[in-house]
C-alpha positions in Angstrom: -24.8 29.2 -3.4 -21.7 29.4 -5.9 -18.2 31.0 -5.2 -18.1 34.6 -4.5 -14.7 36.2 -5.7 -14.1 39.0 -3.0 -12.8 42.4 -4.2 -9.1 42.6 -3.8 -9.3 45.4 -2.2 -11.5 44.5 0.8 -9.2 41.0 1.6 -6.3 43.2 2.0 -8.5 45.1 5.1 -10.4 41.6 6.3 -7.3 39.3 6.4 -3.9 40.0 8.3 -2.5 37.2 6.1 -3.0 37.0 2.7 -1.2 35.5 -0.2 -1.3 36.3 -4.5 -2.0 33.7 -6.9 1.7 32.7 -7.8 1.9 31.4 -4.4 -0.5 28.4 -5.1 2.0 25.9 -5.7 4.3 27.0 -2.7 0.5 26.4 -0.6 0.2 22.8 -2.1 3.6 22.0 -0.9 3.0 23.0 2.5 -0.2 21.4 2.6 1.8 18.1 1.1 4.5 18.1 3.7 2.6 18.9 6.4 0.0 15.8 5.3 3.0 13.2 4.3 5.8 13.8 5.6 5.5 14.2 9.3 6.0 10.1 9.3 8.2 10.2 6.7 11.8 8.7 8.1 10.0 5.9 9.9 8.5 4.5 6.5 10.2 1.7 4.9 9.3 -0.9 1.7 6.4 -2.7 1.1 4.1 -4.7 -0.8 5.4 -4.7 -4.2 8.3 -3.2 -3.6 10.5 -5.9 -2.6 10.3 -7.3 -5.8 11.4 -4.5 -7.1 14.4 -3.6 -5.1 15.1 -7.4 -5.3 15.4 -6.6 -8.9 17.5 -3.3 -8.8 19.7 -5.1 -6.2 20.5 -8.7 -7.5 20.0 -7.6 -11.6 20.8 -4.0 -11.7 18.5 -1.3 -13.1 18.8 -2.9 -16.5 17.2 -6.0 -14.9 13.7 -4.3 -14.8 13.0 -4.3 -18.8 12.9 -8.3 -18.5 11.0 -8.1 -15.4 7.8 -5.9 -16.6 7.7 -8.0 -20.4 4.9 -10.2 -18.5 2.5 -7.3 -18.1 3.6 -3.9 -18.6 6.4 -4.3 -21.3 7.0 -0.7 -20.9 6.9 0.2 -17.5 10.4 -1.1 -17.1 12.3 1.8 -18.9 10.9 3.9 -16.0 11.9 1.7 -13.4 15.4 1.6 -14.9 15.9 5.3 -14.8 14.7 5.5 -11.1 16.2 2.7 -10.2 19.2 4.2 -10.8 19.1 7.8 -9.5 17.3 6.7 -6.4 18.7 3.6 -5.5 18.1 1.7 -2.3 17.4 3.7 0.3 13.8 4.1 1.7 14.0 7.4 2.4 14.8 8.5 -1.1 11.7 6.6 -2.6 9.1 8.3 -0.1 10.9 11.4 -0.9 10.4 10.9 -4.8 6.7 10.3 -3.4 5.6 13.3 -2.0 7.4 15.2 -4.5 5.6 13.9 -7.4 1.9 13.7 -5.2 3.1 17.8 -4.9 3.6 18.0 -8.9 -0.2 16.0 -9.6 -1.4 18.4 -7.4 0.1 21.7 -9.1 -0.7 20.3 -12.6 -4.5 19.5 -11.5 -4.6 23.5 -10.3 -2.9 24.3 -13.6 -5.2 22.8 -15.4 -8.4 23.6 -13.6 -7.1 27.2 -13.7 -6.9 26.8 -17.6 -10.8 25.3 -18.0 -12.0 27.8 -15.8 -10.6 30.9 -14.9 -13.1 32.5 -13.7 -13.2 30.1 -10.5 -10.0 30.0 -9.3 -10.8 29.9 -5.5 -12.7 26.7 -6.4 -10.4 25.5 -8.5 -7.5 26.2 -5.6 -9.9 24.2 -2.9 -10.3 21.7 -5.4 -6.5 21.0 -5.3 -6.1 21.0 -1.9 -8.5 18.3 -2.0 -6.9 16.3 -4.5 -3.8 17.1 -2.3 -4.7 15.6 0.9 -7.8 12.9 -0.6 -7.1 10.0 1.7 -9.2 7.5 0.0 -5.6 6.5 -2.0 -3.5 5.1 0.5 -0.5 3.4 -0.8 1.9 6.7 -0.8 4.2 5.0 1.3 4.8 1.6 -0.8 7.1 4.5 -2.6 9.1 1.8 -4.7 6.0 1.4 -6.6 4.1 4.7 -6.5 6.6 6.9 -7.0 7.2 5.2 -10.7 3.4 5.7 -11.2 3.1 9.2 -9.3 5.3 10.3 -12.0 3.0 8.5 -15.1 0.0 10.5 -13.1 2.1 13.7 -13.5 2.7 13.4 -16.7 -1.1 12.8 -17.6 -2.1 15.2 -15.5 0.1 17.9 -18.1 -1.1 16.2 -20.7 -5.0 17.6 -19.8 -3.4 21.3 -19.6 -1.1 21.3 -22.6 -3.9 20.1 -24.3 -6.8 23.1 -23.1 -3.4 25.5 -24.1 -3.4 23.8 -27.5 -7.3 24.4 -28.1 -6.5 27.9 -26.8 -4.3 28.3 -29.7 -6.2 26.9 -32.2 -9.2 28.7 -31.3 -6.8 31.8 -32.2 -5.7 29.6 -35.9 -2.0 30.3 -33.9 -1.2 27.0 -35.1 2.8 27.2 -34.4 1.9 26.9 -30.8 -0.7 24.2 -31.0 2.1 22.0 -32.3 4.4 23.0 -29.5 1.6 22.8 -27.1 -0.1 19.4 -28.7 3.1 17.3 -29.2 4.3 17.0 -25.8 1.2 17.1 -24.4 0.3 14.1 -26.8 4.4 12.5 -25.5 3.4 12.8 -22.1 -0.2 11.3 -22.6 1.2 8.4 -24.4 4.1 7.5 -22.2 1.6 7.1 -18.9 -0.8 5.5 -21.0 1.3 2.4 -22.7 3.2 2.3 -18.9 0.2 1.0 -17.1 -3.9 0.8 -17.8 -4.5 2.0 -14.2 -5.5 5.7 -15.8 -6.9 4.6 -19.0 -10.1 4.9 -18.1 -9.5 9.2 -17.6 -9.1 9.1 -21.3 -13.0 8.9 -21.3 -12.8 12.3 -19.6 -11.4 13.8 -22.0 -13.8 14.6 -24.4 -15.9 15.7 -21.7 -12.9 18.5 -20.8 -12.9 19.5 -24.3 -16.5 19.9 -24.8 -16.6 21.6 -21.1 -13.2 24.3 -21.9 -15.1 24.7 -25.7 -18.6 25.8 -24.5 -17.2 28.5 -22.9 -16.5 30.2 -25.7 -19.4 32.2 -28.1 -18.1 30.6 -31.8 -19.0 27.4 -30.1 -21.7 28.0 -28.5 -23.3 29.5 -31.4 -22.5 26.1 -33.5 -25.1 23.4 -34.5 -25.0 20.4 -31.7 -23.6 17.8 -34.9 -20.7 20.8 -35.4 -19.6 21.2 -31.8 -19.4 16.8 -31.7 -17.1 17.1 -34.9 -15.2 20.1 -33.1 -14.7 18.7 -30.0 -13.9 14.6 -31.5 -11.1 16.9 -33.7 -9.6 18.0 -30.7 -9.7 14.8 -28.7 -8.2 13.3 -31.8 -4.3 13.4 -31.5 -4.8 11.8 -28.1 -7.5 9.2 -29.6 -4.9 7.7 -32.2 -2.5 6.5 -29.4 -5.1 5.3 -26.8 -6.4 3.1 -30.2 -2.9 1.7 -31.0 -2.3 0.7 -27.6 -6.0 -0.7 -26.8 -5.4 -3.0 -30.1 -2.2 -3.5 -28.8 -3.4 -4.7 -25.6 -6.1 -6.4 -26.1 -5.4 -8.0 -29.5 -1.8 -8.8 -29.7 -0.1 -8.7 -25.7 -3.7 -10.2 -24.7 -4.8 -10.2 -21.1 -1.8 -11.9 -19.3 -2.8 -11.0 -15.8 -6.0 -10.1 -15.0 -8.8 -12.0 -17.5 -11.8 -9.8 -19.5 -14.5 -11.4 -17.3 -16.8 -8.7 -18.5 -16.7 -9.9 -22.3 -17.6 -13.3 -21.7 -20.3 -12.4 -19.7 -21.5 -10.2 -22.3 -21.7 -13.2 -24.7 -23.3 -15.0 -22.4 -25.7 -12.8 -20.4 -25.9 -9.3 -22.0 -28.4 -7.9 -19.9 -27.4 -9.1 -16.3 -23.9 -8.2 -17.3 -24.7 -4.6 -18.6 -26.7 -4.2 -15.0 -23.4 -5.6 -12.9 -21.3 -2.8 -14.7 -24.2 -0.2 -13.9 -24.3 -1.3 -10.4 -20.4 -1.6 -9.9 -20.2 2.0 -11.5 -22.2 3.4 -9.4 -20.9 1.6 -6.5 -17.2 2.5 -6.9 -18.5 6.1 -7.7 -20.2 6.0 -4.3 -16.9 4.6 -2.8 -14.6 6.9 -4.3 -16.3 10.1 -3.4 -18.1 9.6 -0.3 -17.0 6.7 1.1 -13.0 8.3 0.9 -14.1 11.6 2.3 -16.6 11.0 5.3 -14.3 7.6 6.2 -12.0 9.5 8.8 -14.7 12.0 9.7 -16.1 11.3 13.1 -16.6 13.5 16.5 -13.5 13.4 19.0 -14.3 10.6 22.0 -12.6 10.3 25.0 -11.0 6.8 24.1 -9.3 8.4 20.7 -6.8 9.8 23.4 -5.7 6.8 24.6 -3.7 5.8 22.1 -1.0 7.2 20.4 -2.2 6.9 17.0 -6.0 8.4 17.9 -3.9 11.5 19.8 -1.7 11.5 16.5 -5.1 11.9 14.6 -6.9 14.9 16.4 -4.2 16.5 17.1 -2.9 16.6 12.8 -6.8 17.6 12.1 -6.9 20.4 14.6 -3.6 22.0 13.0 -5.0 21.2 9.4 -8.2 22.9 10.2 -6.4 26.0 11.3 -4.1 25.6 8.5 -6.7 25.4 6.0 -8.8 28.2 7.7 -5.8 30.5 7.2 -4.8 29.6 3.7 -8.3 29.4 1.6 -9.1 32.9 3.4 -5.6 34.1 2.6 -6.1 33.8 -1.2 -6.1 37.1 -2.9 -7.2 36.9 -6.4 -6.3 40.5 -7.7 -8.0 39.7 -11.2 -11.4 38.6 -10.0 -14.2 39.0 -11.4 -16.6 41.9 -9.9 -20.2 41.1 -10.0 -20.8 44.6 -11.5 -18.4 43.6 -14.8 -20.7 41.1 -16.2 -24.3 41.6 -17.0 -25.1 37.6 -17.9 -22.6 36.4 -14.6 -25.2 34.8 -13.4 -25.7 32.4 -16.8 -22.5 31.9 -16.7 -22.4 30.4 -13.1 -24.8 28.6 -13.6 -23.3 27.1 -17.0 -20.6 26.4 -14.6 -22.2 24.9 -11.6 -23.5 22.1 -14.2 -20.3 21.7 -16.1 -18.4 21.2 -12.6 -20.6 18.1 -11.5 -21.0 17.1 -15.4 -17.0 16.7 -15.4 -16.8 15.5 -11.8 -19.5 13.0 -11.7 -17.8 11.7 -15.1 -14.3 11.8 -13.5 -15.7 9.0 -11.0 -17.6 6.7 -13.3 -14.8 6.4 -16.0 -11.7 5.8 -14.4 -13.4 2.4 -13.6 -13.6 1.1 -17.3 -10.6 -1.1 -17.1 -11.7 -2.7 -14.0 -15.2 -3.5 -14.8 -13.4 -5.2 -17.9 -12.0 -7.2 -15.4 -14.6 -7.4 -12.7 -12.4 -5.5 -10.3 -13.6 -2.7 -7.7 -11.8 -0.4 -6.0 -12.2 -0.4 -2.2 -11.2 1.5 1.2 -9.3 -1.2 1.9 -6.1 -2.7 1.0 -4.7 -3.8 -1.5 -8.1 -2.4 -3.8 -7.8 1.3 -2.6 -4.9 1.8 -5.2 -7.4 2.2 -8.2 -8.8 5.1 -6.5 -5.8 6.9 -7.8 -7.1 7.0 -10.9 -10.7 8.6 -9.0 -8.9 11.4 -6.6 -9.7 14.1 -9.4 -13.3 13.2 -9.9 -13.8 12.9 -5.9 -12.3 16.1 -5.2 -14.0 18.3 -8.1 -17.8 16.5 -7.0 -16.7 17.2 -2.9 -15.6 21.2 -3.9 -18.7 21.6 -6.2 -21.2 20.8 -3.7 -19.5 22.9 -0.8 -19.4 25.7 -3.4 -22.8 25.0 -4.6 -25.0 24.2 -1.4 -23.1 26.2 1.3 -24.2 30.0 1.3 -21.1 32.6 2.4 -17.8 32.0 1.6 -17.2 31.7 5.5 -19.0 28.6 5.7 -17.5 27.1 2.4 -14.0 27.7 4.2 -15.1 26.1 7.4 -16.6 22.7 5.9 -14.0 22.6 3.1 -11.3 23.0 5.9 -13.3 20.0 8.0 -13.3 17.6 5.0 -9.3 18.5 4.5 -8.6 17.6 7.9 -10.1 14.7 8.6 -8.1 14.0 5.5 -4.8 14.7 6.7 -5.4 13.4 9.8 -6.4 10.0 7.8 -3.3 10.3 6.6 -1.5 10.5 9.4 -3.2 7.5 10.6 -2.3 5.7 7.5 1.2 6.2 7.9 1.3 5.2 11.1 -0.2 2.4 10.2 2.5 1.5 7.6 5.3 2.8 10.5 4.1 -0.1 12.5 4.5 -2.7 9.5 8.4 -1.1 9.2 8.7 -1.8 12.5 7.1 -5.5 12.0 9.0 -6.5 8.8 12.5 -5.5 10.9 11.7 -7.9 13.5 10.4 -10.6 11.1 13.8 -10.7 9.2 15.6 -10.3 12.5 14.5 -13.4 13.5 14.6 -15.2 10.3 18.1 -14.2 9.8 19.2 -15.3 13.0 16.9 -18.8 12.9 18.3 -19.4 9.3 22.2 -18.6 8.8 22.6 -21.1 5.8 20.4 -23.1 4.0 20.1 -25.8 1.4 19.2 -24.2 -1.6 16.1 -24.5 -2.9 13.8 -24.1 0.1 10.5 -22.9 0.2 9.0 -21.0 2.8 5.5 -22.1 3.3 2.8 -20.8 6.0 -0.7 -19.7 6.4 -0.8 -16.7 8.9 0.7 -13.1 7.8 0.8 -11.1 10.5 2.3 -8.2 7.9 -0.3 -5.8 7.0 0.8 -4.7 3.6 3.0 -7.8 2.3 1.8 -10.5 0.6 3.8 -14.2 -0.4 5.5 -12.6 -3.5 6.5 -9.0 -1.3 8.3 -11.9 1.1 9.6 -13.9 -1.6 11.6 -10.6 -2.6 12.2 -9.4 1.3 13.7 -13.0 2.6 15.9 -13.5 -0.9 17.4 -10.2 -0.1 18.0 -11.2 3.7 19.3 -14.5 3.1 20.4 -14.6 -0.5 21.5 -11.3 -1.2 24.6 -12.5 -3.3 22.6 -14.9 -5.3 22.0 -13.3 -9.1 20.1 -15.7 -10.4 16.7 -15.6 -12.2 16.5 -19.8 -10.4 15.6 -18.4 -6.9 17.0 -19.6 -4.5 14.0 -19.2 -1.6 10.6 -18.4 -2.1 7.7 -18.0 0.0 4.4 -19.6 -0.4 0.8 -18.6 1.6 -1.2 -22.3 1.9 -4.3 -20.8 1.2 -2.9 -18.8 -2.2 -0.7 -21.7 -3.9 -2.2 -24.6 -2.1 -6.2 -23.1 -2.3 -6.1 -24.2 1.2 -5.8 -28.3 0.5 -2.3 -30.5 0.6 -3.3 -32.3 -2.1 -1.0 -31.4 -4.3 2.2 -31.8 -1.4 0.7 -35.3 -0.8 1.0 -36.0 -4.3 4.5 -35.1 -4.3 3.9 -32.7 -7.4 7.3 -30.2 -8.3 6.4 -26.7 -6.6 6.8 -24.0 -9.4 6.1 -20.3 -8.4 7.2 -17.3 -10.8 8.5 -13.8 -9.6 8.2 -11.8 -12.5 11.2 -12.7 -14.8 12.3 -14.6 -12.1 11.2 -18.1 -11.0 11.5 -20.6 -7.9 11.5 -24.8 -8.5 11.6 -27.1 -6.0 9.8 -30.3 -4.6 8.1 -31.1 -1.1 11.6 -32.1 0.5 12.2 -28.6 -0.1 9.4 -27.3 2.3 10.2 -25.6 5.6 6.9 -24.0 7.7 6.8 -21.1 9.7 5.0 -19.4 11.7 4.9 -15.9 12.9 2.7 -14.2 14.9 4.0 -11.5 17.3 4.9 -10.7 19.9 5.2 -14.4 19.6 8.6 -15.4 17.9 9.1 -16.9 14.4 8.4 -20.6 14.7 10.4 -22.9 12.2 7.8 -25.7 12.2 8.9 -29.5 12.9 7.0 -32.4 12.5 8.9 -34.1 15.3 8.4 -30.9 17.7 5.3 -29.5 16.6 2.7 -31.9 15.0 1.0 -33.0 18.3 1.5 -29.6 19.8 -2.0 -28.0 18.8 -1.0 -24.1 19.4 -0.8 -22.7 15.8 -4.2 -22.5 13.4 -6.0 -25.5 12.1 -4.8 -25.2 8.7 -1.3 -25.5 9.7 -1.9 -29.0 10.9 -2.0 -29.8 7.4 1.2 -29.3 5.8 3.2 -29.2 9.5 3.8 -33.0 8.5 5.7 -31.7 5.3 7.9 -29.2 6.8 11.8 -30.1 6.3 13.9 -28.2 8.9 17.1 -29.9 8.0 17.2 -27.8 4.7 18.6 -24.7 7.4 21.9 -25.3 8.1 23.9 -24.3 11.2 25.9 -21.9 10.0 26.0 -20.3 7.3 28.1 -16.8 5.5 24.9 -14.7 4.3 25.9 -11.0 4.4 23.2 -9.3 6.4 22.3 -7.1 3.6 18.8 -5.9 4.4 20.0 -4.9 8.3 22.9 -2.6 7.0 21.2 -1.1 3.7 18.0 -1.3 4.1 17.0 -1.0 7.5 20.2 0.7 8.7 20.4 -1.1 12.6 21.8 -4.0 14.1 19.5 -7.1 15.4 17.9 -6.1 18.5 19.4 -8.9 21.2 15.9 -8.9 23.0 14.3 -12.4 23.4 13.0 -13.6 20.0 16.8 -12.8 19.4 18.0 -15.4 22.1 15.3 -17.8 21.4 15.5 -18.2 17.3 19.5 -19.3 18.6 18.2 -22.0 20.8 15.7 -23.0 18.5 18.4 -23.3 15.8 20.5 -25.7 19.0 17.2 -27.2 19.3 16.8 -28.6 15.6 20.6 -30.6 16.7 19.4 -31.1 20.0 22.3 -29.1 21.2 20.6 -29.0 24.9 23.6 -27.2 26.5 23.5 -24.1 24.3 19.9 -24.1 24.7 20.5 -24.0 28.7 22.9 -21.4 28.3 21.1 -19.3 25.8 18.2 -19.6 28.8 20.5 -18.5 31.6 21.4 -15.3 29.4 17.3 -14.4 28.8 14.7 -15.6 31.0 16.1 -13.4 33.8 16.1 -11.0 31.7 13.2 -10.6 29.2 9.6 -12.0 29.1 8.3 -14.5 26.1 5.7 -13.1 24.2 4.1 -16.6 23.7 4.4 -18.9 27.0 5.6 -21.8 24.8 8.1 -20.3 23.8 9.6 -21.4 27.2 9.2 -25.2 26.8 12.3 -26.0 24.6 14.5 -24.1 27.5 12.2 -27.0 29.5 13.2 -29.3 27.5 17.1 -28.2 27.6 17.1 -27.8 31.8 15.8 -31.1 32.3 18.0 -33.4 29.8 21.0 -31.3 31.6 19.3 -32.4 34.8 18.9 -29.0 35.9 15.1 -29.6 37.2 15.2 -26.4 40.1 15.0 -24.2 36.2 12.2 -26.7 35.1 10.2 -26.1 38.2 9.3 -22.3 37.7 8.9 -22.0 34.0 6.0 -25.0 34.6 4.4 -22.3 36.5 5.3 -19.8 35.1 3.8 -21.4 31.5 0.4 -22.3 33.8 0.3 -18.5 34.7 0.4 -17.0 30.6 -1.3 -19.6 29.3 -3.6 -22.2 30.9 -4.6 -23.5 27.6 -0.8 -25.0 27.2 -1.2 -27.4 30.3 -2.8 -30.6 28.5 -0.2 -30.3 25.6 2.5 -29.9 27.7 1.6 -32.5 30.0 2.9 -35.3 27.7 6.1 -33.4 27.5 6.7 -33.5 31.1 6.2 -36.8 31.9 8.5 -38.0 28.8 11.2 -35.9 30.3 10.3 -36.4 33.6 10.9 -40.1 33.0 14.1 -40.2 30.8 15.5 -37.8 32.9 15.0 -38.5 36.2 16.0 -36.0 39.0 18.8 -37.8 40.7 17.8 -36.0 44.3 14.6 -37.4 45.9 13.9 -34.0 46.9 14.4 -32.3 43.7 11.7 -35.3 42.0 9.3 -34.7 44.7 9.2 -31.0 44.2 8.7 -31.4 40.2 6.5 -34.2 40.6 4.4 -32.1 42.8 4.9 -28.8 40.1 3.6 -31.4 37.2 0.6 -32.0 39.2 0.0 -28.6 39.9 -1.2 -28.5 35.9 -3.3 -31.1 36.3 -0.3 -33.7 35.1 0.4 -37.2 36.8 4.5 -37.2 36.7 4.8 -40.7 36.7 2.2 -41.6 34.0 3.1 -41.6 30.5 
């Protein structure tokens, strides 16, 4: 069944709440606080925006012109603007966020209101959808998305300026077509020569024009060849720019990140390639719409309130579902149409009916044209669900058609519209959480490496092959540790970078045992060094950062496989003892002090450790174990080491079994430790060697065999 538009008069008698049609956009905005902000002061940087603030930071916002010239040439006047209103502060960039994901919103309802006008309660759910559509779930890396929330925006106007510029065209008012086609045209253009992440909406276009045109008689009444001319005229000022920068692109600034896969295989094998893209569109069509809505939908179970984040979840979709029961049966629509006013209304829904899935279904196919170029697919998961920006509005017209079409009463409509919207929200919710706990991970993880590293030897290079970030990658930490160890260095040489074995190294140390120069570029920036320069890590919580020495740590099998490959290569003597670096990210960006729990007081007696300073590492062990628990029972066998070359064996004793109680699995590698120390340090007191003889044993370990 299609949208029934109640009489005005009848809402005012069947609803104690009810709102007018000016209060749309003030409905949006509640419905995007109330979906993004609830999280919103424990959400942080990520993913690609450490480069970015590593740019506003270290080169100013000036810096970001040479920084985009690789790829998006002009994507950096943008950045420089926001760089410099908004500045550093997290809270500022996911305030930008929602703002703008508010403004996309309201300028999809404006637009939708414009092509149809006759269905503005659909149009309303439609942007309620697009509001809370959870299938896009990088809102809070805000460095990044709030630059391109704002190009969306400004696209998104460009589809209604345009349908008011047909409007007055279609009335030869040609003063305001200009007024109403040049901006829209400006605003069009500067999204579209930013980034080709929307380029693909272009295609839509035309199918807009032909959709907002039909509704009218003169065109209807035209020859099919005469309405392809009319509507190609219209689509033509926008046409003209899209062709400049597509010769642009593809001809002159060429394909500097990601290659045309798709054109080679064309050349090659035309028909298997032309079924990939068919397969892929449909696919990514299938992912975008149904795969983002029915994701988070799923019956409450008894283990969801276990946890914070399931309890987080139902309890965000129970107040969305009343708050979208209230609001899409609130709506007053005082000029609707009554069913009495128009003898061919139902013609004219139907004309609708196929015109809403004719735009919808081509709102998810096209926005993938620049990644089937590229034999790229968007996904649920990170980081591929950010091309499902360009898919939201396609997704959320198809999901509001077929409630509207295949539901009967407007009851029901309300009740499984206000399901889909939230599970939605409460997806949301989840997702930010999810990013909260990455916040909360990144803090620690340069807690730790600030306190492990207060000077280095400039150049060093980071290298490891376990992230235990969720949303960072090599390049978001190359950016994250410059800024907390380098923050006063300026220049385009890095002075640190971080490298993932299994990105820069494809997994194999050929290349290290070669002795090759290790070049890795950061935009405009760029890091040089050689294999001396090499320092591993590892970080896994709730186990500490490990700084990873050959002499410690080679025979020691406790970290992944693939780290026993370049462990040999790792340099710790780059890290120096001291060291001036102004904690930068702790006071700007993260705004509190390092935590002095135990990662805290063992990265300090690691850092003794790499001089073999064994008093400090006793003392630094007298002032924790008491007092906090390891997260990783090794963790406790350089304060072993340190008790027993101070001779202090009665402290040995009970971290051996307290080690064999966390983790059984360390007895065999710490065996040989034991007796080593064991025999060059001796226990003066027979009964003192008796008793750690006898707690060596205990794990299985002759003392007095080395």
């Amino acid at each position: 069944m299609t949208e029934t538009i109640q009489p005005a008069a009848k809402q005012r008698k069947r609803y104690s709440f009810s709102y007018q049609e000016k209060w749309i956009p003030f409905i949006l905005l509640i419905f995007t606080v109330f979906t993004y902000v609830p999280l919103i002061h424990t959400l942080g940087f990520y993913w690609d925006d450490w480069p970015m603030l590593w740019f506003d930071v270290t080169q100013g916002p000036q810096g970001f012109a040479d920084a985009f010239t690789s790829d998006r040439p002009f994507l950096g006047y943008l950045y420089q603007l926001t760089g410099a209103i908004i500045g550093t502060e997290p809270l500022y960039w996911q305030i930008l966020t929602v703002v703008f994901r508010w403004l996309v919103s309201c300028a999809f309802w404006w637009m939708l209101k414009l092509l149809w006008p006759e269905h503005k309660e659909t149009s309303f759910w439609t942007a309620i959808l697009l509001t809370v559509y959870s299938g896009f779930k990088q809102m809070p890396i805000a460095y990044v998305w709030g630059n391109a929330l704002i190009m969306l925006f400004a696209y998104e106007l460009s589809y209604g300026m345009m349908l008011k510029a047909i409007t007055s065209a279609e009335k030869s008012d040609w003063k305001r077509y200009a007024a109403w086609t040049i901006p829209g045209v400006i605003c069009y253009t500067f999204c579209t020569i930013s980034t080709e992440y929307y380029t693909g909406l272009d295609l839509i276009r035309i199918v807009m024009i032909w959709i907002f045109l039909d509704q009218m008689d003169s065109f209807r009444k035209m020859t099919f060849q005469k309405k392809i001319i009319k509507s190609l005229l219209h689509w033509v000022p926008y046409l003209v720019p899209l062709a400049i920068f597509m010769f642009w692109r593809v001809f002159i600034f060429q394909f500097p990140s990601y290659q045309p896969v798709l054109i080679s295989q064309l050349q090659t094998e035309p028909v298997k390639a032309v079924l990939g893209v068919l397969i892929r569109a449909i696919g990514d069509a299938y992912t975008a719409f149904w795969g983002a809505w029915t994701e988070f939908f799923s019956f409450p179970k008894a283990a969801d309130f276990a946890t914070i984040s399931g309890k987080l979840f139902w309890i965000f979709v129970a107040a969305g579902f009343v708050v979208s029961i209230l609001t899409l049966s609130g709506l007053r629509l005082s000029n609707g149409l009554q069913q009495n006013e128009e003898p061919d209304r139902k013609k004219r829904q139907a004309r609708w009916i196929i015109n809403l899935f004719v735009l919808g279904t081509a709102a998810v196919i096209f926005p993938g044209v620049p990644y089937w170029v590229t034999s790229l697919s968007p996904s649920l998961e990170f980081p591929k669900e950010r091309w499902l920006s360009a898919y939201m509005f396609g997704s959320s017209i198809l999901m509001a058609g077929l409630i509207t079409h295949f539901i009967r009463t407007r009851k029901q409509q309300i009740v499984v519209i206000s399901l889909f919207i939230a599970m939605a929200i409460g997806g949301n919710i989840l997702n930010a959480n999810s990013f909260r706990r990455d916040w909360q991970s990144q803090r620690e993880f340069i807690n730790q490496l600030y306190t492990r590293i207060p000077g280095f030897q400039a150049p060093m290079y980071l290298l490891t092959d376990f992230n235990s970030l969720s949303y960072e990658t090599d390049n978001s930490l190359t950016g994250m540790v410059n800024l907390a160890l380098a923050s006063e260095s300026s220049s385009l040489d890095l002075p640190l970078s971080v490298g993932f074995y299994d990105v820069r190294f494809k997994s194999s140390n050929e290349k290290l045992e070669a002795g090759e120069p290790i070049y890795q570029g950061f935009r405009s920036a760029n890091f040089s060094g050689s294999v001396s320069d090499v320092v591993a890590y590892f970080y896994s919580p709730p186990g500490c950062l490990r700084i990873l020495d050959p002499k410690q740590h080679e025979d020691l099998p406790i970290f992944p496989d693939s780290f026993y490959e370049f462990i040999k290569y790792s340099n710790p003597s780059n890290i120096l003892s001291s060291g001036n670096a102004i904690p930068f990210v702790q006071e700007k960006i993260f705004k509190k002090p390092i935590e002095k729990n135990w990662c805290y007081y063992f990265e300090l007696a690691d850092l003794a450790r790499q001089n073999e300073d064994w008093e400090k590492i006793a003392a630094l062990g007298d002032q924790s174990i008491p007092y906090f628990s390891a997260g990783d029972a090794s963790e406790y066998i350089l304060f072993i080491e340190a008790y027993a070359h101070n001779n202090q064996w009665e402290k040995v004793i009970p971290l051996i079994d307290l080690i064999h109680q966390k983790d059984q699995k360390l007895d065999a590698p710490l065996c040989p430790i034991l007796q080593r120390l064991f025999t060059e340090n001796l226990p003066d007191n027979s009964s003192m060697r008796n008793n750690a003889a006898v707690a060596i044993n205990k794990i299985g370990c002759n003392a007095y065999t080395q």
